[in-house]
N, C-alpha and C positions, 0 to 999 in steps of 0.2 A: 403343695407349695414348691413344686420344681423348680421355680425361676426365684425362690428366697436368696440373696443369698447367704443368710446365716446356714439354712441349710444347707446350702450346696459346701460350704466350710467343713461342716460338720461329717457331710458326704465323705470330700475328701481327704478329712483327717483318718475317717474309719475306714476309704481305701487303702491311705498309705498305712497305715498299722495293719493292716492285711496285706503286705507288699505288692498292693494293685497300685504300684506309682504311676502306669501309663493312666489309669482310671480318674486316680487323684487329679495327675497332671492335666487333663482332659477338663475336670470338675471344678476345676481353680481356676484355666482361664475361661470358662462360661462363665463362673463368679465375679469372675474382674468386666468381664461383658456387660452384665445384669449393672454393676455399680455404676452409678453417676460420674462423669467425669469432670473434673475441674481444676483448675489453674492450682488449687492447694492440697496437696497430699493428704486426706483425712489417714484417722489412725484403722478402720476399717480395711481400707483399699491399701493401707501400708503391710497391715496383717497376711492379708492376700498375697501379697509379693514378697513377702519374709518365705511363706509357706511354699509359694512356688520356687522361688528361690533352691528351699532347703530340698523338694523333691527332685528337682534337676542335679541338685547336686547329688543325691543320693543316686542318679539313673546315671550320673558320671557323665551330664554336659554341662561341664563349668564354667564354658565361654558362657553360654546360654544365661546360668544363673546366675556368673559375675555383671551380665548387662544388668539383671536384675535388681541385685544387690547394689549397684552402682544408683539405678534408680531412687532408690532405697535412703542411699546417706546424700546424694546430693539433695533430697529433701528434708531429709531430717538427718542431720550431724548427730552422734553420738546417738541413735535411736535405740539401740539396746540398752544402753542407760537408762533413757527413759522409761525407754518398758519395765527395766526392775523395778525402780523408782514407784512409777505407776503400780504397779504389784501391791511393791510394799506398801505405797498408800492404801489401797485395796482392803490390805489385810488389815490398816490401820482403823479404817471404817469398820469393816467385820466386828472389830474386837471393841466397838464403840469409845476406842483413843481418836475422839476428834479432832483433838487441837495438834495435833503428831502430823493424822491424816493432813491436816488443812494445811499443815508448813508445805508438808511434800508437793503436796499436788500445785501451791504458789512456786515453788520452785520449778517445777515442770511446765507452769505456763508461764515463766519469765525466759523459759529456753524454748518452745515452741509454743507460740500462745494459739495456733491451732490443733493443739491436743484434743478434741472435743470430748472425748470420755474423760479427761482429768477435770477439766470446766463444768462438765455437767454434774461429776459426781463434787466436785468440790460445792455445788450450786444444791444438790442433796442436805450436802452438810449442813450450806449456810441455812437452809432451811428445817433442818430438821434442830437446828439453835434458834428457830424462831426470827432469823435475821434476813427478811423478807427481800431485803432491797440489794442487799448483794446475790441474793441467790437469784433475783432479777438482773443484777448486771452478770453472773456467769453464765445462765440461760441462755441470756441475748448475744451474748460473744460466741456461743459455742453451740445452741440449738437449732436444728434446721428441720424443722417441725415436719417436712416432707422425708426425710430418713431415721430422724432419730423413732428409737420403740417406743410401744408405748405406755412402757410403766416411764420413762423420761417424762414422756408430754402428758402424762398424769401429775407426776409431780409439777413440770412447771404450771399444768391448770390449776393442781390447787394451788402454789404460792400466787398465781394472779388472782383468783379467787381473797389471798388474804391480801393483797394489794387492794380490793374492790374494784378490778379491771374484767368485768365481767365479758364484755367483748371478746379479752384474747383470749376466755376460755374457751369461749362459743368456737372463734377462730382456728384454736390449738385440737379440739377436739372434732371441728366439724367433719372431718372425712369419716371418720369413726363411726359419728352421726346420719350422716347420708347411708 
């Protein structure tokens, strides 16, 4: 899975903790290559450019990283917020505090409502409360059935499934299937 790129992520985190930053650097933008481009900063591809970002800086080209990083907040304001924020709701899920989780991550999508891991996992939530129809509208706001993984497009097929929309499952799942 060379052209993954959670792997190549993975790659380059395990370069740069081995001080292969030229390696890393190298394995981040093939990763940024490999990702889809579009008009809206997903939190994936923002990852990407946080990491590159911080490698550059470590290799001591700041111009380089500050472009970066520029990238960075002019799409998402306050993005490190978010990201703890996101965390902490994370941790909130772990520890099966739903309703904690569920504040945080509505709060994170009233400040970037394309957060797509805060939407999907809040869409977890609603469905793991049996509350079908919102875990259907975070889905629909935040899934893109051609990127997301897929323990995601498992859960959204079965809450379609508890909707009795048996189509979007066929649909959600067909590449899988083929």
């Amino acid at each position: 899975a060379s052209s993954n790129p959670d792997v190549m992520i993975l790659e380059a985190r395990i370069q740069a903790s081995e001080d292969d930053l030229e390696g890393a650097e190298k394995t981040l933008t093939a990763a940024l290559s490999t990702l889809p481009s579009s008009d809206e900063m997903t939190p994936r591809r923002a990852g990407v450019i946080s990491l590159l970002a911080e490698i550059l800086s470590k290799q001591k080209r700041s111009a380089e990283a500050l472009r970066y990083s520029r990238i960075l907040s002019d799409a998402y304001p306050g993005m490190e917020e978010l990201r703890g924020n996101y965390q902490r709701a994370f941790s909130l899920f772990k520890e099966n505090k739903f309703e904690e989780a569920e504040s945080l991550l509505n709060q994170i999508l009233e400040t970037a409502p394309g957060f797509e891991s805060a939407g999907q996992l809040l869409g977890i939530i609603n469905f793991l409360q049996g509350d079908f129809s919102e875990a259907d509208q975070n889905f629909a706001a935040t899934l893109d059935p051609e990127l997301a993984s897929d323990e995601i497009k498992q859960v959204y097929a079965l809450n379609s499934m508890r909707l009795r929309r048996p189509e979007e499952v066929v649909e959600t799942l067909k590449p899988g299937l083929e």
